[in-house]
N, C-alpha and C positions, 0 to 999 in steps of 0.2 A: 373469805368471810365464813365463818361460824356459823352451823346451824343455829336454829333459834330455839327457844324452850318453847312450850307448849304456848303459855300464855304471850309471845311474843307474839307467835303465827300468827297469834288470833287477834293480837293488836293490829298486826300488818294487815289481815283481812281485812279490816273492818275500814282500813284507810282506802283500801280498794271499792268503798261505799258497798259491803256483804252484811248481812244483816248477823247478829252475834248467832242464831239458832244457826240460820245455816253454815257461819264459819264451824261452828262447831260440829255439826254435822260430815262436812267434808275433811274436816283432821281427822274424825271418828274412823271412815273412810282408809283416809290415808293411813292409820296406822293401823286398818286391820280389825278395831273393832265395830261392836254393835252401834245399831243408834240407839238407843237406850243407857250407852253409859257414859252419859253427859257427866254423871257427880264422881268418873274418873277423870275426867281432864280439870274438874276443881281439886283434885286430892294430888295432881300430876304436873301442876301449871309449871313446876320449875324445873321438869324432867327434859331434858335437848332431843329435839327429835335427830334420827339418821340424815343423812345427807339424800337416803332415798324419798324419807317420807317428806322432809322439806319442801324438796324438788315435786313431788306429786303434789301435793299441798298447795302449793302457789301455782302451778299448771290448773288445777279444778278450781282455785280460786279467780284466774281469770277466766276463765272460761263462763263461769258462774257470772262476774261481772262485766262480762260481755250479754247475759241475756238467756244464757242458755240455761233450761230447766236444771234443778238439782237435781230431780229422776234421774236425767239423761245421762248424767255427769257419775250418778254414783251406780244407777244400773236398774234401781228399786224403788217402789213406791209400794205405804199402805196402802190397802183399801178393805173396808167393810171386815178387817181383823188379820186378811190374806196379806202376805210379801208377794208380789208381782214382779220378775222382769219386766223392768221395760225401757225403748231405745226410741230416737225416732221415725222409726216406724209405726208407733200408736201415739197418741195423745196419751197424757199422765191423767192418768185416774183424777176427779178428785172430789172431795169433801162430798159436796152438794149433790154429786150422784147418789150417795149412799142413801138420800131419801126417796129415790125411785124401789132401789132395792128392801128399802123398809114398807112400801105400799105392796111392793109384790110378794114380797113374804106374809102381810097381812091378808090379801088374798088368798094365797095361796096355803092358808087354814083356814079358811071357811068348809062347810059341809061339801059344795058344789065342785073342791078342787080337792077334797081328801085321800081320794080314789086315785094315784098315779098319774100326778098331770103332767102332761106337756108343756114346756116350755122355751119362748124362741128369742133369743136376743137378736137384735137387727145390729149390723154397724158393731161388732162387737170388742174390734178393737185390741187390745190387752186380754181381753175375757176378764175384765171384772167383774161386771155384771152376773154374766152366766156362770162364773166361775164363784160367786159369793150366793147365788140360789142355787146351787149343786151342792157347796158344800153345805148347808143349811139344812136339802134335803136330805144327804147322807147322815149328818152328826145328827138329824133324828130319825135316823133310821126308815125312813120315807121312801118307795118306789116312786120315779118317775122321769122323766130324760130331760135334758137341758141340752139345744141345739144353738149354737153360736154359727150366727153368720156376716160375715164382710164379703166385700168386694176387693179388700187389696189380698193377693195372696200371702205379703208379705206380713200383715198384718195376722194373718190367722198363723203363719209359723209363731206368733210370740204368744196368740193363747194356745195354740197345741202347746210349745213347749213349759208353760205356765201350768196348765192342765196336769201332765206328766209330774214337772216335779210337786206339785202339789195332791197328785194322786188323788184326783176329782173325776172324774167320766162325763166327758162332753160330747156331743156330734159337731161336727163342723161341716159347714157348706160355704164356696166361694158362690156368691151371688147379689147382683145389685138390690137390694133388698127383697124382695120376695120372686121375682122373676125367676130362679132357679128352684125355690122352693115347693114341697106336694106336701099333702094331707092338713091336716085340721091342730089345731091346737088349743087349751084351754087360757095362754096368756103368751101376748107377744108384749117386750118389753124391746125400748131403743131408747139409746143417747144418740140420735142421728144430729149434722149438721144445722146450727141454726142461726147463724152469724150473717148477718148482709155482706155480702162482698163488697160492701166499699165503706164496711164498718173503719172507722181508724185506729182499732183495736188491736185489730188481726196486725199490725205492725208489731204489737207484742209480743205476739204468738208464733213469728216467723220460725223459731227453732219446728213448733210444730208440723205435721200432714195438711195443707191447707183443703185439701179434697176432703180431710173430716170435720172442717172448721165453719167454713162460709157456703152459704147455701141460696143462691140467688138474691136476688136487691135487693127481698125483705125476710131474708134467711127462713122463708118457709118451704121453701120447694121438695126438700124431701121430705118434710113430715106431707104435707099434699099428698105426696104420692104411696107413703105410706102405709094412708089413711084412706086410701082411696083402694090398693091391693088386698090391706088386711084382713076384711070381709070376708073373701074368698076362703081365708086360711086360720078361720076363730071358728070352735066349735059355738052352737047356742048358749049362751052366759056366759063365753067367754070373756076376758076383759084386753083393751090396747091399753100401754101406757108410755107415754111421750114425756122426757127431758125436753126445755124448750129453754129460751133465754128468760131474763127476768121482765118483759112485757109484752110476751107473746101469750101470754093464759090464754086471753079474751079470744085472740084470733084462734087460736088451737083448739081451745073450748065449741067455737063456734063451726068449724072446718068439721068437728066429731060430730057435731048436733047434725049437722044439713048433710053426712053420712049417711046418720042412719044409727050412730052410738045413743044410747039412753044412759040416764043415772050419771051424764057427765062431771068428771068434778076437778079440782085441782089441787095441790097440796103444794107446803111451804117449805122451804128448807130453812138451815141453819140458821139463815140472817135473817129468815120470815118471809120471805118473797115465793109466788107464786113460782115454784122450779120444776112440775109434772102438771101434766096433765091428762086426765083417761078416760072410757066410756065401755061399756058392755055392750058386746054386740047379741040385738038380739033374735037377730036370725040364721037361718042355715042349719048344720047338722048337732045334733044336742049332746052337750055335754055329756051325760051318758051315754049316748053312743060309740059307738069303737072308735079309733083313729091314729093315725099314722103319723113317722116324723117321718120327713128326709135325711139322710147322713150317710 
């Protein structure tokens, strides 16, 4: 049989119920280019692919309609402007994060955090996160540290190596959330866990870490605890801020208030749904004063 031209592949995909972006995507892939040059496979459709790229091409295409993340399959995901590796070993970046990382960059030009702050991702995963408030800091020329922490080790080799080729400076600590960690900081930020484990979702999610997914019955368990360590490790005004699912605010909102967080509040992502939430802590060691990362 005959390779197929471009525009065959992509008819084939698509019988494999692939949605057209992502077939497209993974030809892009296969043949070596960017994702960005969608308007060459329309300028291309009657070019025959290789016998190599065919064969890869319909490999990522099942694999894809099997369930398996596009990340995982091509290697990369955006996020917040960054190219990330990523495998499964982390969860794929996505979308809806990037409104935590729009709240903590808003903070973090306020008067109160202008001065070289400190910064602590929890759960960090890929280092998106931490890795999109670094470079933020750097491309404005900004002092101040950004400390990425997970509990899988395997999870912090993909934001070291993330880090590295994106030529960011991060600290890393392997620690169950704060447990390993000293000194005080001006903002801790987390996508921690917050799926009920007997959500019927997580069946979709299977390709993913379910240890970064589901979080006790009513998937609050780690932010509780979270919430309950961070205290200890927020300088005075500094601020928590918590990714939650789309009907946890209330509870999340409420877990910060009977803390001991003030000024609680939440913000909306993309689709408008309550997807953060956070609260300034307003005791312990004061923002101007001195203070420490771990790393």
């Amino acid at each position: 049989m005959n390779p197929p031209t471009c525009a065959q592949a992509l008819a084939a995909a698509q019988t494999l119920g692939l949605d057209r972006l992502d077939a497209q995507l993974l030809l892009l892939h296969a043949l070596g280019k960017p994702d960005d040059a969608r308007a060459w496979l329309l300028a291309h459709d009657t070019d025959v692919l290789t016998e190599k790229a065919a064969e890869d091409f319909r490999a990522m295409c099942l694999r894809r309609a099997a369930g398996e993340p596009l990340a995982y399959i091509v290697g990369h995901k955006e996020f917040f402007g960054l190219a990330l590796t990523v495998d499964a070993r982390v969860l794929v970046p996505r979308p809806d994060t990037e409104t935590l990382v729009d709240w903590a960059l808003e903070l973090l030009r306020t008067p109160a955090m202008a001065s070289a702050p400190a910064v602590l991702d929890l759960g960090t995963g890929s280092g998106a996160i931490a890795l999109a408030i670094a470079h933020s800091l750097q491309t404005s020329g900004r002092q101040g540290t950004v400390t990425a922490v997970d509990a899988s080790s395997d999870a912090l080799d993909v934001a070291r190596d993330n880090a590295v080729r994106l030529q960011l400076k991060l600290g890393f600590i392997q620690s169950h959330w704060l447990k390993e960690v000293s000194g005080h900081f001006h903002l801790i930020v987390s996508n921690p866990p917050y799926i009920a484990s007997a959500d019927a979702h997580l069946v979709d999610l299977a390709y993913e870490p379910l240890a970064a997914l589901a979080s006790g019955s009513d998937g609050l368990d780690d932010i509780r605890e979270i919430i309950a360590q961070a205290p200890g490790h927020l300088l005075a005004g500094g601020w928590l801020l918590l990714e939650h699912g789309y009907d946890q605010a209330e509870a999340v909102c409420a877990l910060l208030a009977r803390e001991g967080f003030v000024q609680v509040q939440s913000r909306m992502d993309l689709a408008g749904i309550a997807r953060c939430s956070g609260g300034l802590w307003p005791g312990g060691q004061g923002i101007g004063a001195g203070f420490q990362t771990a790393g």
